[in-house]
MDAnalysis code that builds the backbone (N, CA, C; Angstrom):
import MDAnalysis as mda
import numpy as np

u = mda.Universe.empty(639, n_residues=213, atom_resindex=np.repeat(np.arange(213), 3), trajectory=True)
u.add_TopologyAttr("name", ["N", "CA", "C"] * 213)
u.add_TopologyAttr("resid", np.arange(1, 214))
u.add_TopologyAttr("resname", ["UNK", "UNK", "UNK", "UNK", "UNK", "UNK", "UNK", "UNK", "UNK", "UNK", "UNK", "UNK", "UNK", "UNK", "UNK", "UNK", "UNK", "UNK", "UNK", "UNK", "UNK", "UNK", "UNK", "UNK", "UNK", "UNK", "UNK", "UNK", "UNK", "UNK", "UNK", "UNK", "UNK", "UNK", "UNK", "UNK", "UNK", "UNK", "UNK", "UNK", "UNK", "UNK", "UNK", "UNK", "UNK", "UNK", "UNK", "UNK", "UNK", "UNK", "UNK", "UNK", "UNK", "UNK", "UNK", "UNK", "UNK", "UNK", "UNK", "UNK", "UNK", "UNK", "UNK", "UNK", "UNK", "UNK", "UNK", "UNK", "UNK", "UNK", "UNK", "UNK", "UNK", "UNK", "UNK", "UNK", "UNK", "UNK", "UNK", "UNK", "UNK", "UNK", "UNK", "UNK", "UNK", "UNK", "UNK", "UNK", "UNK", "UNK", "UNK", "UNK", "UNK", "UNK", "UNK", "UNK", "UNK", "UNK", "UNK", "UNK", "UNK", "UNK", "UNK", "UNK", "UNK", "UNK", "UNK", "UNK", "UNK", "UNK", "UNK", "UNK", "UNK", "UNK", "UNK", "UNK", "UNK", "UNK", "UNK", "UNK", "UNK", "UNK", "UNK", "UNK", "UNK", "UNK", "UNK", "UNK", "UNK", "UNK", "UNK", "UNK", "UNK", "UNK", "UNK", "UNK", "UNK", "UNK", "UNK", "UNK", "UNK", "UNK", "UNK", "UNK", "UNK", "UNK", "UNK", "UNK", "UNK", "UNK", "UNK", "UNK", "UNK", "UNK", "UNK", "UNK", "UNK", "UNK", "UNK", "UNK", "UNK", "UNK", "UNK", "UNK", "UNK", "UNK", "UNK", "UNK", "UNK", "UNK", "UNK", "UNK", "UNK", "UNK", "UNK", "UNK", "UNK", "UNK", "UNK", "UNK", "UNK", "UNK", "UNK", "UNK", "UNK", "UNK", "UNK", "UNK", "UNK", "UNK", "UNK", "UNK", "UNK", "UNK", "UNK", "UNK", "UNK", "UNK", "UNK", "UNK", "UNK", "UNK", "UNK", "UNK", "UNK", "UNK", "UNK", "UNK", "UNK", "UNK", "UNK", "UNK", "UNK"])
u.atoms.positions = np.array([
    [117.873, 94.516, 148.787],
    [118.061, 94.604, 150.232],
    [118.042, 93.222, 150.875],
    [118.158, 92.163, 149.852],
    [118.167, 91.063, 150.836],
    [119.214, 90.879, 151.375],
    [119.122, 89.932, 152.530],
    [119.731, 89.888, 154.078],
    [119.705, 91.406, 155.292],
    [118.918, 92.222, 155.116],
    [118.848, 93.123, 155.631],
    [117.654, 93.045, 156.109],
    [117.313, 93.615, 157.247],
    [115.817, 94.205, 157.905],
    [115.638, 95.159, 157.013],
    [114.084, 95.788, 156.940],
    [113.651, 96.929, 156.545],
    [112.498, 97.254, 157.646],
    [112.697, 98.222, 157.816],
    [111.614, 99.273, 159.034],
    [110.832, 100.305, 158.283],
    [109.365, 100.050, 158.577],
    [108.179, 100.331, 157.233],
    [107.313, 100.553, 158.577],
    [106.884, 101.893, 158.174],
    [105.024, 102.731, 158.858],
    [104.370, 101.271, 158.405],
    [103.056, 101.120, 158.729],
    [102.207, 100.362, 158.597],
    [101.679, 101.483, 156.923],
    [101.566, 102.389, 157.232],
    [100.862, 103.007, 155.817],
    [101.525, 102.808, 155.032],
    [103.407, 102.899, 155.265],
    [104.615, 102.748, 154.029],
    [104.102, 101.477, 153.614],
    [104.072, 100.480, 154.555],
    [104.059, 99.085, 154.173],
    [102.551, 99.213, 153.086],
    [101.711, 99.454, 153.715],
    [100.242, 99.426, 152.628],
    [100.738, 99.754, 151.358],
    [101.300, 101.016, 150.911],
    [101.342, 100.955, 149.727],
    [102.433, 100.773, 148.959],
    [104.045, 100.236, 149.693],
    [104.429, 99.567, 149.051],
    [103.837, 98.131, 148.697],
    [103.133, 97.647, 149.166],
    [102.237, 96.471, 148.992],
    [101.603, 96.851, 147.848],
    [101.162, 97.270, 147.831],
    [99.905, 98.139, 146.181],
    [101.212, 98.294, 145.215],
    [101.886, 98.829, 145.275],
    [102.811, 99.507, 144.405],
    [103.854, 98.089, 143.712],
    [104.583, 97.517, 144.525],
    [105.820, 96.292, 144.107],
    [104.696, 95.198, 143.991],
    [103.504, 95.018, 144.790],
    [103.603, 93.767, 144.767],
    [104.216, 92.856, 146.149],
    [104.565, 93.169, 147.067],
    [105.810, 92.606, 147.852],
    [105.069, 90.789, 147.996],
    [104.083, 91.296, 148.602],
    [103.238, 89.673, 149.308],
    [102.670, 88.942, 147.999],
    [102.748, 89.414, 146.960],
    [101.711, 88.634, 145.835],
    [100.262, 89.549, 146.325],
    [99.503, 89.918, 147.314],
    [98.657, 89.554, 147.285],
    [98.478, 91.531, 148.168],
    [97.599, 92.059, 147.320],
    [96.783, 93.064, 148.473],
    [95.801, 93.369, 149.300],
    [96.160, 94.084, 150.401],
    [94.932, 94.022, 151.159],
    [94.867, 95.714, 151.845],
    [93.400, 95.838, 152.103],
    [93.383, 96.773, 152.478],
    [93.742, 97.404, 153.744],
    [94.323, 98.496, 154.301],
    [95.165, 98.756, 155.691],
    [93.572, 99.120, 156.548],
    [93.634, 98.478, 157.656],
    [92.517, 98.654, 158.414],
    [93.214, 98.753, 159.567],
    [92.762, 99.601, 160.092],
    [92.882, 99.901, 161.799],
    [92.092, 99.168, 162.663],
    [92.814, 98.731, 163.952],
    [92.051, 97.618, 164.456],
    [91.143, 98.059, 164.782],
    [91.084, 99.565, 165.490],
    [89.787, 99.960, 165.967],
    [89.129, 100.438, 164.765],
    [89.274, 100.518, 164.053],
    [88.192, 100.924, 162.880],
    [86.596, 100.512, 163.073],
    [85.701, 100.685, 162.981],
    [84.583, 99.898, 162.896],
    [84.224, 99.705, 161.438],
    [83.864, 98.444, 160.762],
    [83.835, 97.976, 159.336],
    [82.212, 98.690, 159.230],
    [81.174, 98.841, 159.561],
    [80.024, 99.215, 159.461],
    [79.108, 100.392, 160.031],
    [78.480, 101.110, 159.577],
    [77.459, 101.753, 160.938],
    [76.823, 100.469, 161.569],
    [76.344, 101.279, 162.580],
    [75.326, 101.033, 163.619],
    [74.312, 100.653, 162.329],
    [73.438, 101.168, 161.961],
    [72.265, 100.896, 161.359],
    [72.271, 100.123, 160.508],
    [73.537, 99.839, 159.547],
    [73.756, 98.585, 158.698],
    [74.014, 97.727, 160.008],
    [74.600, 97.594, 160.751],
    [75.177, 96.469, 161.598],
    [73.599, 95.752, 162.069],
    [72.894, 96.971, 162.899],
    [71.210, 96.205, 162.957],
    [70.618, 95.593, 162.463],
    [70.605, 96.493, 160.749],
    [69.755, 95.556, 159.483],
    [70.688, 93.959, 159.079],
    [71.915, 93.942, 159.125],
    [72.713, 92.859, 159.068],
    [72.229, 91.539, 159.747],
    [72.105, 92.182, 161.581],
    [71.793, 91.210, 162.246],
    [70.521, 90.827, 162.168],
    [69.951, 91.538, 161.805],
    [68.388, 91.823, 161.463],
    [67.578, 90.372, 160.613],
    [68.609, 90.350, 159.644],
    [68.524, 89.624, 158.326],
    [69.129, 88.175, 158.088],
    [69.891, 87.764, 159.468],
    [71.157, 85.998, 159.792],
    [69.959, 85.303, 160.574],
    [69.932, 83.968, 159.864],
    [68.989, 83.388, 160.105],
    [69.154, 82.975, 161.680],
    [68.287, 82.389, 162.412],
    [68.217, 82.255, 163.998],
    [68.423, 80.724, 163.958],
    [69.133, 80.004, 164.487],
    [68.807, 78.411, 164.915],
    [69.877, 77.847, 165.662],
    [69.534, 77.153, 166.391],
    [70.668, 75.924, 167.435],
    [71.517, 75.953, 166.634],
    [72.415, 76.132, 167.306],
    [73.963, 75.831, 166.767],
    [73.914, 74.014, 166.446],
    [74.768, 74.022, 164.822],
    [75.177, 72.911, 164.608],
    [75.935, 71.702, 165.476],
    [75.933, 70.593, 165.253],
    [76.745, 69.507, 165.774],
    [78.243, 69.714, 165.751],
    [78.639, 69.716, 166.249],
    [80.767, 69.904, 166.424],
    [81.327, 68.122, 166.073],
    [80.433, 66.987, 165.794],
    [80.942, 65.858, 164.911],
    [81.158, 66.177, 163.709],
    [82.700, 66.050, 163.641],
    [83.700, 66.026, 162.478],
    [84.622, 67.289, 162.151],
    [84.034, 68.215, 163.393],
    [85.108, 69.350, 163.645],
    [86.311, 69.078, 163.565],
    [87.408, 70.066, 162.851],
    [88.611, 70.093, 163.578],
    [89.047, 71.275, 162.765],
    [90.076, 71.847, 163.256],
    [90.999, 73.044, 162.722],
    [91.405, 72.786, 161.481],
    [92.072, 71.316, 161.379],
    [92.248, 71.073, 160.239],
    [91.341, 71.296, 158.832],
    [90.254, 70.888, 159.055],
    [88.967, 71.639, 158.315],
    [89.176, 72.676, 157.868],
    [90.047, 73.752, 158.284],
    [90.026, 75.075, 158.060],
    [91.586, 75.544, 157.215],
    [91.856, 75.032, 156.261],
    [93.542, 75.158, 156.663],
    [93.866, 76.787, 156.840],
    [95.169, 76.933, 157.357],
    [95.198, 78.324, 157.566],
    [97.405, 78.105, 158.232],
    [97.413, 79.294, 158.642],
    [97.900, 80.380, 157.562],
    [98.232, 79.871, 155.918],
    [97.703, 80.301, 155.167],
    [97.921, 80.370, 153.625],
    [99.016, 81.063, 153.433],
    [99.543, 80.590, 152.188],
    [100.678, 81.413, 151.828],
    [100.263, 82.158, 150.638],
    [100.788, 83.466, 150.895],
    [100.225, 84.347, 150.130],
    [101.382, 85.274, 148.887],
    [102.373, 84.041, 148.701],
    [103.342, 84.594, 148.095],
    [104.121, 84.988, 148.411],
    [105.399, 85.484, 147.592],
    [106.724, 86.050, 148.055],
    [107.327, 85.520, 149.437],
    [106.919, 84.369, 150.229],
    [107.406, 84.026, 151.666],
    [106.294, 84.563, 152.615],
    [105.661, 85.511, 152.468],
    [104.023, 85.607, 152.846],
    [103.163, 84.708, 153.590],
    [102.639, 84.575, 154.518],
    [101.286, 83.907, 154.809],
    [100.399, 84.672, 155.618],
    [99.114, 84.644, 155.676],
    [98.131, 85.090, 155.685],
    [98.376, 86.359, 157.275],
    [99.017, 85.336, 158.056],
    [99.575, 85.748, 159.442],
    [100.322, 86.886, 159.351],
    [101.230, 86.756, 158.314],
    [102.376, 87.961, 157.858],
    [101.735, 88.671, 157.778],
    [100.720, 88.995, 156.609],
    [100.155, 90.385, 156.574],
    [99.139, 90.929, 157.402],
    [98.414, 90.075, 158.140],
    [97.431, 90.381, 159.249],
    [98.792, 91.224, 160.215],
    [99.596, 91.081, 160.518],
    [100.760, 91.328, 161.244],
    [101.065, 93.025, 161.005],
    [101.568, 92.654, 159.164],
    [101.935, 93.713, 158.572],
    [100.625, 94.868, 158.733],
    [99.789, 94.411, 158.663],
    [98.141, 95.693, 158.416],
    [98.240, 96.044, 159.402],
    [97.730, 95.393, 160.652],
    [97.590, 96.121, 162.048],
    [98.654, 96.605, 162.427],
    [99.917, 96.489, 162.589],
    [100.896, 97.001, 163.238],
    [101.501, 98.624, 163.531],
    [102.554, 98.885, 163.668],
    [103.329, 100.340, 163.299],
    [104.610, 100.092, 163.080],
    [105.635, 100.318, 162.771],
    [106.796, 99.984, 162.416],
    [107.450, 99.068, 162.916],
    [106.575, 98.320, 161.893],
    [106.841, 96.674, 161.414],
    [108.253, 96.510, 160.747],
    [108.870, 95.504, 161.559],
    [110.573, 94.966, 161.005],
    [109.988, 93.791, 160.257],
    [110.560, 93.620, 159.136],
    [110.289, 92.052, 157.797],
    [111.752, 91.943, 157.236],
    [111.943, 90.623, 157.649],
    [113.477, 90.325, 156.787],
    [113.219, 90.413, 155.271],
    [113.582, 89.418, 154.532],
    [113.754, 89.338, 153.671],
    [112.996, 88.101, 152.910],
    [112.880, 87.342, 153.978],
    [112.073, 86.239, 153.879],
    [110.359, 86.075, 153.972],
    [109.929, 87.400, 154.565],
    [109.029, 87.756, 155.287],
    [108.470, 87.739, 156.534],
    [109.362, 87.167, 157.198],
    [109.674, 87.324, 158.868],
    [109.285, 88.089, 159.314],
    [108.253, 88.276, 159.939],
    [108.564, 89.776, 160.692],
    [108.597, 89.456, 162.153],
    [109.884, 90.397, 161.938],
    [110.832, 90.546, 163.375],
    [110.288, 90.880, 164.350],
    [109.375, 92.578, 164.472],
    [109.206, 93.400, 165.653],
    [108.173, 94.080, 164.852],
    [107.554, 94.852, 165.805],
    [107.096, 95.884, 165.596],
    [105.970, 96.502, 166.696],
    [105.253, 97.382, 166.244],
    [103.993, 97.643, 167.716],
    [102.683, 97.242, 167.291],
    [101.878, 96.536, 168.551],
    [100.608, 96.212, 167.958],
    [99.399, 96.801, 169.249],
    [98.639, 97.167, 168.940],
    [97.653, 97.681, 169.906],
    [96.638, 96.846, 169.913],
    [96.082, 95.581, 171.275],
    [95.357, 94.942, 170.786],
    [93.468, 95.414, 171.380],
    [93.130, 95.576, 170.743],
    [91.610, 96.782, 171.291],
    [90.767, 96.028, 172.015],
    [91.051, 94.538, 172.302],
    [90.331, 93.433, 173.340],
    [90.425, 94.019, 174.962],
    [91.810, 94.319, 175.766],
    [92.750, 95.018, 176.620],
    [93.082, 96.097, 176.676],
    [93.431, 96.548, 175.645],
    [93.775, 97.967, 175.885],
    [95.426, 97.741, 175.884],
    [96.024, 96.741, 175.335],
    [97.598, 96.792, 175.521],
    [98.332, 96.810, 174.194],
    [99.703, 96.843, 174.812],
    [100.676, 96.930, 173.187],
    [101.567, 96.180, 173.411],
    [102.080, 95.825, 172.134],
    [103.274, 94.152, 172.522],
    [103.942, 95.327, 171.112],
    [105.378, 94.636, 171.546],
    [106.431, 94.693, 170.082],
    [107.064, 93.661, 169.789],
    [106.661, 92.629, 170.568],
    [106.943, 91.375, 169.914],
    [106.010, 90.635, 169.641],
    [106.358, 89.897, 168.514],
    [105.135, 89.223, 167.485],
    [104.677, 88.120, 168.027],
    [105.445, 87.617, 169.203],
    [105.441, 86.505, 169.981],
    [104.142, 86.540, 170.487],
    [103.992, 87.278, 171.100],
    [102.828, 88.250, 172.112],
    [101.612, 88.344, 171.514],
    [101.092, 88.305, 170.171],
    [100.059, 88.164, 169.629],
    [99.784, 87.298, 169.005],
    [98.170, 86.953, 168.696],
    [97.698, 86.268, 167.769],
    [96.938, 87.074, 166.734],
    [96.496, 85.716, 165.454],
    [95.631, 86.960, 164.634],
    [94.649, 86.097, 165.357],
    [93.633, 86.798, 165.935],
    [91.911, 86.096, 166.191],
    [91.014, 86.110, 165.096],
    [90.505, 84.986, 165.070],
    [89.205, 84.656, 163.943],
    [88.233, 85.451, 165.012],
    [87.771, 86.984, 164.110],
    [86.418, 87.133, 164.906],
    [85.610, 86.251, 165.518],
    [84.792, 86.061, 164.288],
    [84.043, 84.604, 164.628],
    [84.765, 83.143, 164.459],
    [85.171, 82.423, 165.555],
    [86.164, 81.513, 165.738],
    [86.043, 80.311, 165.152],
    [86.702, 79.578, 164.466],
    [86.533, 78.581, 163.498],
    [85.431, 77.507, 163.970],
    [85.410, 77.207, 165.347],
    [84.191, 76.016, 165.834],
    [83.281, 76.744, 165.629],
    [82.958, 77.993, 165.918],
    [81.636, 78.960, 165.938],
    [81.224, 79.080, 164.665],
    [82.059, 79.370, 163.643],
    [81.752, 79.561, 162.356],
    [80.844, 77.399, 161.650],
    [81.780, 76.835, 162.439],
    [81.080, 75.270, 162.377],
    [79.749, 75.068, 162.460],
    [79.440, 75.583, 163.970],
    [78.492, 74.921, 164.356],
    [77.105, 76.376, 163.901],
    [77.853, 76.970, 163.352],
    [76.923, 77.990, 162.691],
    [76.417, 78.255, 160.890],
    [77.505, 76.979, 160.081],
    [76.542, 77.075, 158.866],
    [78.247, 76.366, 158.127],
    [79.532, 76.266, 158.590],
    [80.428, 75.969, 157.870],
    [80.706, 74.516, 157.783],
    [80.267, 73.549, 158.814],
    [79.948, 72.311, 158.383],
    [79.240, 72.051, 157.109],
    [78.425, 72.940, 156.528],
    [77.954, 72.278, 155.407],
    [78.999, 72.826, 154.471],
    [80.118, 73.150, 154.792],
    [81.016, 73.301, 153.329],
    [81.965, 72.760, 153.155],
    [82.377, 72.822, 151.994],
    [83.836, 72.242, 151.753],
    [84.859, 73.051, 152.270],
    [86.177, 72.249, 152.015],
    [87.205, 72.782, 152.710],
    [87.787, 73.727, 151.859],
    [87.703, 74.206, 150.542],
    [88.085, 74.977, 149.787],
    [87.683, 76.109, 150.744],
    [86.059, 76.244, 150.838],
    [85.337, 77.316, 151.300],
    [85.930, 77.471, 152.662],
    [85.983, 76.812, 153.724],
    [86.401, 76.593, 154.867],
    [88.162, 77.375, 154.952],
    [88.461, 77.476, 154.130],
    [90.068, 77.843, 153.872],
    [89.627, 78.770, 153.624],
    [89.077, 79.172, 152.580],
    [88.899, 80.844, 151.987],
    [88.710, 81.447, 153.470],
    [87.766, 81.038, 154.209],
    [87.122, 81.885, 155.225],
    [88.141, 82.005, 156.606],
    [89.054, 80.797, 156.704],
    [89.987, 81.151, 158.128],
    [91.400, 82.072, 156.959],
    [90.901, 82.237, 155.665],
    [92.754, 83.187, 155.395],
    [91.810, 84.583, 154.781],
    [90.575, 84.486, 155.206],
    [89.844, 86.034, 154.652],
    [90.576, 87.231, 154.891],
    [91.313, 87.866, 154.121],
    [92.185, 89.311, 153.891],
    [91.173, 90.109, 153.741],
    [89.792, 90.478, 152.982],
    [89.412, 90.946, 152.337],
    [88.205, 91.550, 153.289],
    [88.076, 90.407, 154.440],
    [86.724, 90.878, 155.185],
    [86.998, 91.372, 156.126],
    [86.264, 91.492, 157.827],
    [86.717, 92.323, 158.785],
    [86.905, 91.270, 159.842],
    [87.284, 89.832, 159.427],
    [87.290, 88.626, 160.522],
    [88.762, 88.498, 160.720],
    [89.553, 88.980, 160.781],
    [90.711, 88.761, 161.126],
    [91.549, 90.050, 162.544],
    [91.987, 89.620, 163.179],
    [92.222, 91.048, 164.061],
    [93.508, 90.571, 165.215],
    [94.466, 91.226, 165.139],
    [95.524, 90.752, 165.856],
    [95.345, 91.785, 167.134],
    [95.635, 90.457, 168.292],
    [95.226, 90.994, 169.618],
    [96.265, 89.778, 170.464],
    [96.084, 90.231, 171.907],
    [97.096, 89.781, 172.942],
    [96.861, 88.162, 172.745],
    [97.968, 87.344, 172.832],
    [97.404, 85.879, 172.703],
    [96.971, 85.328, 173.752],
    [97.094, 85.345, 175.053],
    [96.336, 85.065, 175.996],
    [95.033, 85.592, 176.131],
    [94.568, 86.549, 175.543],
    [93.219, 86.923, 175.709],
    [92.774, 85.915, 174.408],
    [93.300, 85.925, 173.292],
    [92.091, 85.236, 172.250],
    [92.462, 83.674, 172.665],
    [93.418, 83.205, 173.781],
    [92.900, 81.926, 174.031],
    [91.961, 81.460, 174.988],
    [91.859, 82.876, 175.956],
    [90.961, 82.618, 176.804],
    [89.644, 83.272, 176.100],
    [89.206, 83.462, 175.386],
    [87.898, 84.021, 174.309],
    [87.790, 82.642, 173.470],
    [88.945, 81.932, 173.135],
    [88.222, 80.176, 172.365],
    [87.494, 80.481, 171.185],
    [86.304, 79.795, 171.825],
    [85.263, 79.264, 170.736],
    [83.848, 80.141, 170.756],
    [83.886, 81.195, 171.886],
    [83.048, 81.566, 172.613],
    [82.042, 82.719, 171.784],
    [80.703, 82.453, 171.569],
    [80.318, 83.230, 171.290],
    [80.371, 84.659, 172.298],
    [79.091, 86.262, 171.304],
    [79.105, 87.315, 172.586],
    [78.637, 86.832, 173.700],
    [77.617, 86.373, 173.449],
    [77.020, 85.524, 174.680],
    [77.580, 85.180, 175.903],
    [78.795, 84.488, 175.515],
    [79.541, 83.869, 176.748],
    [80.940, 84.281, 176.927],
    [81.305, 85.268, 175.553],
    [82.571, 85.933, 176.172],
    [82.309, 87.389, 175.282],
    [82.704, 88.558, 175.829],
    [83.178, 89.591, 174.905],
    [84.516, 90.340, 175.752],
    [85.061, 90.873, 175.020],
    [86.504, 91.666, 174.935],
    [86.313, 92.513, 176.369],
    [87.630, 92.372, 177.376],
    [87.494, 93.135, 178.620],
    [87.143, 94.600, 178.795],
    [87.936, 95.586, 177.318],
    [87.911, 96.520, 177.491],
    [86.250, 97.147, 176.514],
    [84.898, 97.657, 177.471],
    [83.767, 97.575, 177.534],
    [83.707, 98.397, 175.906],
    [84.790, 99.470, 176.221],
    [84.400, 100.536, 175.175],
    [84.208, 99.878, 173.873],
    [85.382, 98.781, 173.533],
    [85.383, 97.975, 172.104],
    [84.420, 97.414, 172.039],
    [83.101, 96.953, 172.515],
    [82.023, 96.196, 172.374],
    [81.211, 96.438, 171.262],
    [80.953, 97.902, 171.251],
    [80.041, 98.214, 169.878],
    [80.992, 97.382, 168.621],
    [81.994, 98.030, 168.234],
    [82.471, 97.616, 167.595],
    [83.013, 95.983, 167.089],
    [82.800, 94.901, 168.314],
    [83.290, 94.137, 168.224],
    [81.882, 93.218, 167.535],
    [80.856, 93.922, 168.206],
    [79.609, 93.587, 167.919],
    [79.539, 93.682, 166.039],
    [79.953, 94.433, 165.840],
    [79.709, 95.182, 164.702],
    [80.576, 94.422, 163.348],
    [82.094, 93.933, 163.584],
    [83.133, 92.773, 163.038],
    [82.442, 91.267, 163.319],
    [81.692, 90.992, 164.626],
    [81.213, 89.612, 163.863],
    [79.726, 90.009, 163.532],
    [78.952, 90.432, 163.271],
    [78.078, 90.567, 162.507],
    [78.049, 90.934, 161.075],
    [78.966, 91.554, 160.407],
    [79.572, 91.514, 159.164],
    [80.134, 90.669, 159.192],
    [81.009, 89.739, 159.771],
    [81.423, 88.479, 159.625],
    [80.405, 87.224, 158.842],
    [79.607, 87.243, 160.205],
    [78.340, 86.397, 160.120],
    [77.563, 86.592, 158.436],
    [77.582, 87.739, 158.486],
    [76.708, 88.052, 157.247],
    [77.229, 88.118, 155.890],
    [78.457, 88.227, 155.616],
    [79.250, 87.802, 154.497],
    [79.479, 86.612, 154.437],
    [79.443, 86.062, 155.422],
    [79.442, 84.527, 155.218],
    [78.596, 83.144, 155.412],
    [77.248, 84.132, 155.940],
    [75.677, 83.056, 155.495],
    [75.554, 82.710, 156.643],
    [76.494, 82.920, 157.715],
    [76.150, 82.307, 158.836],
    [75.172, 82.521, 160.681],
    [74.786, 81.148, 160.505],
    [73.820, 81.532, 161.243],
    [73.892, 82.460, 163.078],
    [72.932, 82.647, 163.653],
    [72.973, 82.924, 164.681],
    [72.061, 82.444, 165.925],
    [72.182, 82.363, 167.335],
    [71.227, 81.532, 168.044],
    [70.772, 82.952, 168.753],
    [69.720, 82.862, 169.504],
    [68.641, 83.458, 170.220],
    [69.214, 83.903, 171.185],
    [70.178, 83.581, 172.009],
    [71.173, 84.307, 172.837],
    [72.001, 84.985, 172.463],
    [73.198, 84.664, 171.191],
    [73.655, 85.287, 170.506],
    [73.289, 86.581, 169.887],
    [71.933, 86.885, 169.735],
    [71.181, 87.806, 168.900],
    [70.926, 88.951, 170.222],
    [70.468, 88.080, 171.095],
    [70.369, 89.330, 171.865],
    [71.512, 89.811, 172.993],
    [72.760, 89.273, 172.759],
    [74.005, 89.747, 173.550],
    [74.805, 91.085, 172.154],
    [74.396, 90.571, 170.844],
    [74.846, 91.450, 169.823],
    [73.961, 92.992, 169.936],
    [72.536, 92.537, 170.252],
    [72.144, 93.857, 170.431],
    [72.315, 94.780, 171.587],
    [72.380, 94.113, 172.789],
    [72.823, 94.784, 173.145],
    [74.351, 95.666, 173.612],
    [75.121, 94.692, 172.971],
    [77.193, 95.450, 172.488],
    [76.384, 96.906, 171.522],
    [75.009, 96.268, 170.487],
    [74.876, 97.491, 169.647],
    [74.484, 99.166, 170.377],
    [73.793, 98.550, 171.515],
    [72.844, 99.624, 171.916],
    [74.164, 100.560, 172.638],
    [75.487, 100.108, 172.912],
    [76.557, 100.907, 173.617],
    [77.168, 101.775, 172.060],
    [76.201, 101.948, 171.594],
    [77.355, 102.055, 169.840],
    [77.019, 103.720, 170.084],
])
């Protein structure tokens, strides 16, 4: 079918992904609203991330992080964050993808153009810095901004995740109130698959996104 579009369910796409191979690389189909955890793991999670001042931001930069990865076949990390969340997702041949629908659970809105979204780092690459990823290398630092595997990745409106930044719950969470448990719930499995720390404000803006759960 090359030089042709193909028009793929988000589920078609999942398991032709499992099945050919298409991206090199599989991942599991998650719904944005999904919540990755209970409530009661999400507590014991936060329960258990160590507490302290956020790190120094000398020697920050994005670059630190490389990202989108390519994940094969014309693939990068973006493509399939694209491909997972979506609904009938258009992909050339190249791995383009053209169109499709995305629901972003920050707002409450839907784009069909790819233009219109970003993928958001749950926990946002300075945050993840000044919270325990300065002490790593950039191997590690890469693994963690092209993570397929965890629940830190989430495509949403791009003007909202630029106005959300760097921001912890603390100082920003998602407009639409209802997503809070849940959002609470993606960076705290974030945090906790990946060692990283949390501050004393932070801890208690997470509990209470929890207590709406």
């Amino acid at each position: 079918m090359l030089g042709h579009l193909v028009r793929i369910s988000a589920a078609g796409l999942a398991a032709l992904l499992l099945v050919v191979g298409l991206s090199g690389c599989t991942i599991t189909p998650v719904l944005p609203d999904a919540r990755p955890v209970s409530t009661d793991q999400a507590h014991a999670e936060l329960s258990a991330l160590v507490e302290r001042a956020p790190a120094s931001m000398r020697g920050y930069s994005r670059d630190r992080f490389p990202h989108w990865s390519s994940q094969g076949k014309g693939c990068d990390t973006r493509d399939l964050v694209l491909e997972r969340d979506g609904t009938d997702v258009v992909v050339d041949s190249g791995c383009k993808i053209v169109k499709g629908t995305w629901h972003s659970p920050y707002d409450d809105t839907t784009w069909t153009d790819p233009a219109d979204v970003d993928i958001d780092h749950i926990v946002p690459l300075a945050e993840a810095w000044r919270s325990g990823a300065a002490d790593w290398d950039d191997e590690r630092r890469k693994a963690y901004a092209n993570d397929l595997d965890g629940p830190g990745l989430l495509t949403v409106t791009d003007n909202v995740n630029q106005a959300k930044g760097d921001q912890p719950p603390n100082l920003w969470k998602p407009e639409l109130t209802e997503y809070w448990c849940t959002y609470a719930e993606l960076w705290i499995e974030t945090k906790s698959k990946w060692d990283l720390s949390v501050t004393s404000a932070e801890r208690s803006a997470l509990l209470d996104m929890l207590n709406r759960c």
